[in-house]
C-alpha positions in Angstrom: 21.2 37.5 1.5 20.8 40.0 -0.7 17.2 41.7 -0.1 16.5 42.4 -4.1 17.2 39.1 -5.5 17.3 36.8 -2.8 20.4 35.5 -3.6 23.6 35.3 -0.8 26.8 37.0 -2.2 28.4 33.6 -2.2 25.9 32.1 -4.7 26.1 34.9 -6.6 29.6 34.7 -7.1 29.3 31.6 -7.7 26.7 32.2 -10.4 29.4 34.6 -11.8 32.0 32.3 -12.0 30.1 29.5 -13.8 29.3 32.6 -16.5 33.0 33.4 -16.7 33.8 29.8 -17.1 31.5 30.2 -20.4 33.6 33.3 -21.5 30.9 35.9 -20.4 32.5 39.0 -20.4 30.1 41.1 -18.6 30.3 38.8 -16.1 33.9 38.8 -15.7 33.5 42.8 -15.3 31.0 42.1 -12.7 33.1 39.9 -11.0 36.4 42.1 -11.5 33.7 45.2 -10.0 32.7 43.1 -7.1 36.3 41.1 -6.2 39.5 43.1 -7.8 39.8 45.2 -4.0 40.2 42.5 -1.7 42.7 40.6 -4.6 44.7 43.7 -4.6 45.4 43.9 -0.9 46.2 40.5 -1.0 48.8 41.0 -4.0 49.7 44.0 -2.4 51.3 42.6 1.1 53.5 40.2 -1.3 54.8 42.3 -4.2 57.7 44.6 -3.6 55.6 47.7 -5.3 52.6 48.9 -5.9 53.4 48.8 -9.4 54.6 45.2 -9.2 51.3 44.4 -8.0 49.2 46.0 -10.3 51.2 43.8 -12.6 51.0 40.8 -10.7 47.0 41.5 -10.2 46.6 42.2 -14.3 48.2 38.9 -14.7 45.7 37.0 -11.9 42.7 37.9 -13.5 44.3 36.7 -17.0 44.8 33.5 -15.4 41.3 33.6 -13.8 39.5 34.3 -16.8 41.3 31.5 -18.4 41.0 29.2 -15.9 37.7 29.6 -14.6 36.4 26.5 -16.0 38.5 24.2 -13.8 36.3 26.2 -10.7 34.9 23.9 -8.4 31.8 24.9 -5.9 32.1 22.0 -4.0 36.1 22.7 -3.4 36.0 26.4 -2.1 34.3 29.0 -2.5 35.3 31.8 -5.5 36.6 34.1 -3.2 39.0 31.6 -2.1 39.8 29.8 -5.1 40.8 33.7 -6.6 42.8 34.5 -3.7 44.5 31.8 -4.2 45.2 32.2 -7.7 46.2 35.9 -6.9 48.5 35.3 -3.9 50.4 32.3 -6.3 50.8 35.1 -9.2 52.2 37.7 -6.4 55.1 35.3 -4.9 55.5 33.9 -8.9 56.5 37.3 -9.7 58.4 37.9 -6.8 60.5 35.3 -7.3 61.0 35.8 -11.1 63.2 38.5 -9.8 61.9 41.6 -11.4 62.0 43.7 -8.6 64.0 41.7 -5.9 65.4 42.8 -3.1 68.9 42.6 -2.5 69.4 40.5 1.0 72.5 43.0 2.0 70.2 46.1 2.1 67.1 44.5 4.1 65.9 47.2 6.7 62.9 47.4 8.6 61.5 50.4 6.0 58.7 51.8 5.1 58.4 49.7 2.4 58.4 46.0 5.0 56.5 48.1 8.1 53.5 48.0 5.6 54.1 44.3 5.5 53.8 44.1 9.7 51.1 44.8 11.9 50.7 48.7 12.4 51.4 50.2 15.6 48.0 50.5 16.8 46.5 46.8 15.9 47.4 43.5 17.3 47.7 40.2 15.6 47.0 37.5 17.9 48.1 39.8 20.6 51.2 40.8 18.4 52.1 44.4 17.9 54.4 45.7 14.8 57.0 47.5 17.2 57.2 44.4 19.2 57.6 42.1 15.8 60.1 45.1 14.3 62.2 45.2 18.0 62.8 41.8 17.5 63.4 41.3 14.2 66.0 43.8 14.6 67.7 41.6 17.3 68.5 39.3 15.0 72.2 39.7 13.3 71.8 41.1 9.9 72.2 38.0 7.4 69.5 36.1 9.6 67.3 38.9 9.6 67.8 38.8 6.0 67.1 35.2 5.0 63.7 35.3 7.4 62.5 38.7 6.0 63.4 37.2 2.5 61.6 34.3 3.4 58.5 35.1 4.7 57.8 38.6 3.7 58.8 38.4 -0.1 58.8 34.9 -0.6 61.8 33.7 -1.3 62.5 29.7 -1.3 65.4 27.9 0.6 67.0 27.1 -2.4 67.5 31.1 -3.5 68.4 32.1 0.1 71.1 29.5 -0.3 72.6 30.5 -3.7 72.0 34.3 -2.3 73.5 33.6 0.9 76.1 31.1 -0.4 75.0 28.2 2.0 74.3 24.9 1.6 69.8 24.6 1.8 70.4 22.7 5.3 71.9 25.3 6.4 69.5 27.5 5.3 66.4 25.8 6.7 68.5 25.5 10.1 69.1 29.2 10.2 65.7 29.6 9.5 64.9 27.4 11.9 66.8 29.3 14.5 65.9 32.4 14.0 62.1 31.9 14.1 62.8 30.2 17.3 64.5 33.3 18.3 61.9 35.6 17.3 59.4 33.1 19.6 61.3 33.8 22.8 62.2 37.5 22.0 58.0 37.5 21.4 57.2 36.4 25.1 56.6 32.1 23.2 53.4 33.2 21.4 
């Protein structure tokens, strides 16, 4: 709760939203003021640049200023309901192929380390050298099609035009190679 007005942050950006929704632009600053950080790392670990997701963010809060009517309360709550729109606008721009990554030249760089848990912090008991060590144990076009896959958001269907394979084949590899990484990770 917050001490001056007795409001919880939640309500209040719930409060914001409903003002946005009636095209209050001080609002929508307010909201931007109090919410554009957190959407920005989100958009961040998806987009290939930092300048692809400053673009990708710019176009979010278009979409959330024109969309903020169709908000729902009782659905989720703002902070959800903008992260989603935000993480949707990151892997849309991903895959419109602006800045896409070419498959043959995937390497664990600086770039995809960002993407994985830093050396120091665990995920679910998960370390980034352990995920990097195996991910490098993996042959190069399977490392490829899961890094495409699940880092920048690529769908079956353009790993298989990319990798010239039918989708099945695709999803098996896929399939596979997570598999792989399971065992390599000790079955968490």
């Amino acid at each position: 709760m917050d001490r001056v007005s007795g409001t919880s942050p939640q309500a209040e950006l719930v409060d914001l939203m409903r003002a946005v929704a009636s095209r209050d632009e001080a609002a929508f600053k307010t909201l931007y003021d109090r919410t554009s950080a957190k959407l920005f790392a989100i958009v961040r670990r998806i987009a290939i640049s930092e300048a692809a997701a400053e673009e990708a963010l710019q176009e979010a809060w278009v979409r959330i200023w024109n969309h903020a009517d169709r908000f729902d309360p009782s659905l989720a709550s703002p902070i959800t309901w903008m992260t989603t729109i935000a993480r949707h606008t990151a892997i849309d721009a991903v895959r419109k192929g602006s800045e896409r990554v070419s498959a043959t030249t995937i390497v664990i760089d600086e770039e995809l380390a960002e993407k994985l848990p830093a050396p120091g912090t665990t995920t679910d008991g998960l370390t980034g050298p352990q995920l990097r060590r195996c991910l490098e144990g993996l042959d190069a076009d399977r490392r490829g099609m899961v890094l495409l896959a699940y880092s920048y958001g690529y769908s079956r269907e353009e790993l298989s035009r990319r990798f010239d394979k039918p989708v099945a084949t695709v999803k098996t590899i896929l399939r596979r190679s997570l598999i792989a990484l399971k065992e390599c990770l000790g079955g968490r």
